[in-house]
C-alpha positions as CSV (number, residue, x, y, z in Angstrom):
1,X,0.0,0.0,0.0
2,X,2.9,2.2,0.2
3,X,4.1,2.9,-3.5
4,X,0.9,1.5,-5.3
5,X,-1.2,3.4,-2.9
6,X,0.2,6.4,-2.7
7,X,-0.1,6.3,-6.6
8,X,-3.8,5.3,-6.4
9,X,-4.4,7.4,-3.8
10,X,-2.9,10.4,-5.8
11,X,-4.6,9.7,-9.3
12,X,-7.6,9.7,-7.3
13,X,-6.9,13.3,-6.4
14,X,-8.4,13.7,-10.0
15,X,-11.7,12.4,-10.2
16,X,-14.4,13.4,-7.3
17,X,-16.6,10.5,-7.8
18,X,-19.6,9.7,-6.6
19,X,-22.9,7.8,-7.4
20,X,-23.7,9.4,-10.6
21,X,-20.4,8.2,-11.7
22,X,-19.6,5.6,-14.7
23,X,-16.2,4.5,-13.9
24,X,-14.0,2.3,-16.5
25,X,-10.6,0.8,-15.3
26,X,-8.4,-0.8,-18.2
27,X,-5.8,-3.4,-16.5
28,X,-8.4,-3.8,-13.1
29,X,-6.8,-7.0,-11.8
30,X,-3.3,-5.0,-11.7
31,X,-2.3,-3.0,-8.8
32,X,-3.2,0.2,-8.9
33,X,-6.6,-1.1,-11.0
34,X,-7.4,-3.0,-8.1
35,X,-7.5,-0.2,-5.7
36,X,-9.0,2.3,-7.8
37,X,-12.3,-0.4,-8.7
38,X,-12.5,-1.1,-5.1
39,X,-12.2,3.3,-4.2
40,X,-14.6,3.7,-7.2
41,X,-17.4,1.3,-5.7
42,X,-17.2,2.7,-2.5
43,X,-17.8,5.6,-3.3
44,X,-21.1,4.6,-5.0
45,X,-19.9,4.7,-8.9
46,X,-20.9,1.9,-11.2
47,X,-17.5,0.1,-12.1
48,X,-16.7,-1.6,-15.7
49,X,-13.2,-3.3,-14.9
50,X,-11.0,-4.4,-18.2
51,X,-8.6,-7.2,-17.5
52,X,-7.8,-10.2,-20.2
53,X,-8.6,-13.4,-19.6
54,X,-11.3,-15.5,-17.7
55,X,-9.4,-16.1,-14.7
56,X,-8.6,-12.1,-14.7
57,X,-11.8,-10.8,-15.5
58,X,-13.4,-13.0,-12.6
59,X,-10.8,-11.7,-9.9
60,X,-12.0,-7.9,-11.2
61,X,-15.7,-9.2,-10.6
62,X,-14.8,-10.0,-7.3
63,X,-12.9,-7.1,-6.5
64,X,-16.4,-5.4,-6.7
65,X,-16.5,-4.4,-10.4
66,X,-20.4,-4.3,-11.5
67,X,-19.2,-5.4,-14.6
68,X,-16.3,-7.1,-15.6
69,X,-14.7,-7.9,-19.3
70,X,-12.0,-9.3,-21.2
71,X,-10.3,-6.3,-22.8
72,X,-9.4,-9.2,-25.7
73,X,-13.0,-9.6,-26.6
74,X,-13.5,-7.3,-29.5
75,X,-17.0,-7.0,-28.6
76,X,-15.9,-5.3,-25.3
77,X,-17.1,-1.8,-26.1
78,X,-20.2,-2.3,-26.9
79,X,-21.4,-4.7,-23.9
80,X,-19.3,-1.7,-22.0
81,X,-21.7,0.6,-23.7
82,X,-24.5,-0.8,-23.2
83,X,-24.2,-1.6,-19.7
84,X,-24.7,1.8,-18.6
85,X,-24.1,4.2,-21.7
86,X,-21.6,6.6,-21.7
87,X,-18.7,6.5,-19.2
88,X,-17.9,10.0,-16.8
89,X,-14.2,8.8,-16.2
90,X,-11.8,6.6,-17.5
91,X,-8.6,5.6,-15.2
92,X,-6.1,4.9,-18.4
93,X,-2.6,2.9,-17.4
94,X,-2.9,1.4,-20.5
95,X,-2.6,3.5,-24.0
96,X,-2.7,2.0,-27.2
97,X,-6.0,0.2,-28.9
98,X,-7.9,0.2,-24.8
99,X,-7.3,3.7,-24.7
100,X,-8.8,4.5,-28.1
101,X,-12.1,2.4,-27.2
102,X,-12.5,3.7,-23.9
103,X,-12.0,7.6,-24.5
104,X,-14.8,6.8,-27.5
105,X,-17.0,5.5,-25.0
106,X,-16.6,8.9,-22.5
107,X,-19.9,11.3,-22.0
108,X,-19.4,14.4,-22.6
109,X,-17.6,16.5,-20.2
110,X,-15.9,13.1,-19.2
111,X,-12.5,12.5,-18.1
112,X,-9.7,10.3,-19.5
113,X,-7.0,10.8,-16.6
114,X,-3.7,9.1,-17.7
115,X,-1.3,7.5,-15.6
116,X,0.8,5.1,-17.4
117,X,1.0,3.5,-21.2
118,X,2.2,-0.1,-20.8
119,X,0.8,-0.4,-24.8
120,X,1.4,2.3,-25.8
121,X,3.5,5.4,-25.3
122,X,1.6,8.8,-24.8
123,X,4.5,11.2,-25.9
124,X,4.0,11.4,-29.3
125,X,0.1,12.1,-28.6
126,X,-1.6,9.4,-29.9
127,X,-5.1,9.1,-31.3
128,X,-6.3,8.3,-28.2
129,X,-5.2,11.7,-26.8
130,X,-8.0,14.2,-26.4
131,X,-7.7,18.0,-26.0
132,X,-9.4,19.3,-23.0
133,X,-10.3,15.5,-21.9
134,X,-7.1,13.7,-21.3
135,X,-4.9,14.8,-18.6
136,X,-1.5,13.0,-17.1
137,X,-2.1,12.7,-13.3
138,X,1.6,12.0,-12.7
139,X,4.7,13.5,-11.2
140,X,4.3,16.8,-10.0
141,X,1.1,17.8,-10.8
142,X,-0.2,14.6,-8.6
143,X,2.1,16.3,-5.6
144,X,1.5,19.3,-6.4
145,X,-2.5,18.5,-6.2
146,X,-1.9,16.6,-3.0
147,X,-0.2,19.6,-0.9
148,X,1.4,19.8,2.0
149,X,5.5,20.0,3.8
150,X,5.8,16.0,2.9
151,X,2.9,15.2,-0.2
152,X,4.1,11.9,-0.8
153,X,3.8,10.7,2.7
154,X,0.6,12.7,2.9
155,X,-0.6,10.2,0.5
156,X,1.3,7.3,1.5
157,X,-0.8,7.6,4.9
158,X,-4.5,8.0,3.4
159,X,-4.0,4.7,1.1
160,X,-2.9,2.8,4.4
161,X,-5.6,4.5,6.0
162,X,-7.8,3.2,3.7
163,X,-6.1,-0.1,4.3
164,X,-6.3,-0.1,7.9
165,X,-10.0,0.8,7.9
166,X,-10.9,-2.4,5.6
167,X,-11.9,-0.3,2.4
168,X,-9.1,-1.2,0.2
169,X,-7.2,-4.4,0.1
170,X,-4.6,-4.7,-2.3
171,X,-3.7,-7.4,-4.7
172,X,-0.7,-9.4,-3.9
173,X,0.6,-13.1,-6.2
174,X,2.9,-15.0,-3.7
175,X,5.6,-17.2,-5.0
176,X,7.5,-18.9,-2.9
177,X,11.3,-17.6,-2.9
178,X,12.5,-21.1,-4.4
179,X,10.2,-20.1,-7.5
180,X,11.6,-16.9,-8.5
181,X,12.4,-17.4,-11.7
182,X,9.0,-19.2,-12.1
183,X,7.6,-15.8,-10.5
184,X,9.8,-13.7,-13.4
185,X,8.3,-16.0,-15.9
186,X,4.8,-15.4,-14.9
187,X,5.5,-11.4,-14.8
188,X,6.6,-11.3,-18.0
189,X,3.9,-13.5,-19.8
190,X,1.3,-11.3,-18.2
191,X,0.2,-14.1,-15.5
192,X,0.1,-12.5,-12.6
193,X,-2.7,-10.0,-10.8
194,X,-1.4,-7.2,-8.3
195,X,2.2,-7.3,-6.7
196,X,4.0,-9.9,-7.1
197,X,5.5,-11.0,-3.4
198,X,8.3,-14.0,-2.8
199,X,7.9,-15.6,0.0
200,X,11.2,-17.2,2.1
């Protein structure tokens, strides 16, 4: 909850959701994704959580996501669509072909708050960057937005007060030590959900 949170707890800093709220989280079995569907749900939004595969897409439905779909289903934005219509924010780690379908699928006045590109870089502006809708939540304007003498503790200590107080439990894949290289493997190939922990 210390680096993950703080990270969730800071994009959060952009969005002020509430029940009216149509929340879509590309890569919701990762870390951050985890803690930002479980934020979103208690704070009374409806949830569509991304995640590919079966096994990932059930672990997002548990997590609390109202819906939950496998981002390698083509069909994926229009049973997102359809779920609830238009979507108020997006909470994009992802880039590339996710980001494209999910910023199509934002009301208008909606936000498409960016915090990472693991398909697809964000530099060059792609396609799926909008003027006056997409905004990078990262580095200095997150601590910046956060305030105080120390803002990165600031927000280290509300994501383990969240924590502490049972409304956020993050995701964690234990390997044991012995299996590190199997843990590596797994990493790589997309296998795991969360933070990945080896165990002594």
């Amino acid at each position: 909850m210390i680096g993950t949170g703080r990270t969730a707890m800071g994009i959060l800093l952009f969005a002020d959701l509430g029940p009216d709220d149509v929340v879509l989280v590309p890569a919701a079995a990762g870390g951050i994704g985890t803690l930002l569907v479980q934020y979103a749900r208690n704070a009374g939004a409806t949830v569509i959580g991304l995640a590919g595969g079966p096994a990932k897409t059930a672990r997002v439905a548990a997590n609390g996501a109202d819906l939950a779909l496998d981002h390698t289903d083509p069909a994926w934005p229009e049973r997102a669509a359809a779920y609830r219509g238009k979507v108020t924010v997006v909470f994009d780690g992802v880039g590339g072909e996710v980001a494209r379908a999910s910023v199509a699928l934002l009301a208008p006045g909606g936000k498409h708050l960016v915090f990472g590109w693991s398909a697809d870089g964000i530099k060059g502006g792609g396609p799926y960057v909008v003027e006056g809708v997409t905004e990078s939540v990262l580095g200095e304007k997150m601590l910046r937005r956060a305030g105080g003498p120390d803002p990165i503790r600031t927000l280290e200590l509300r994501a383990l007060a969240e924590a502490s107080a049972g409304r956020l439990t993050p995701a964690v894949h234990r390997f044991p030590l012995a299996e590190a290289a199997a843990a590596h493997r797994a990493l790589e190939n997309r296998g795991t959900t969360g933070k990945v922990v080896l165990e002594p």
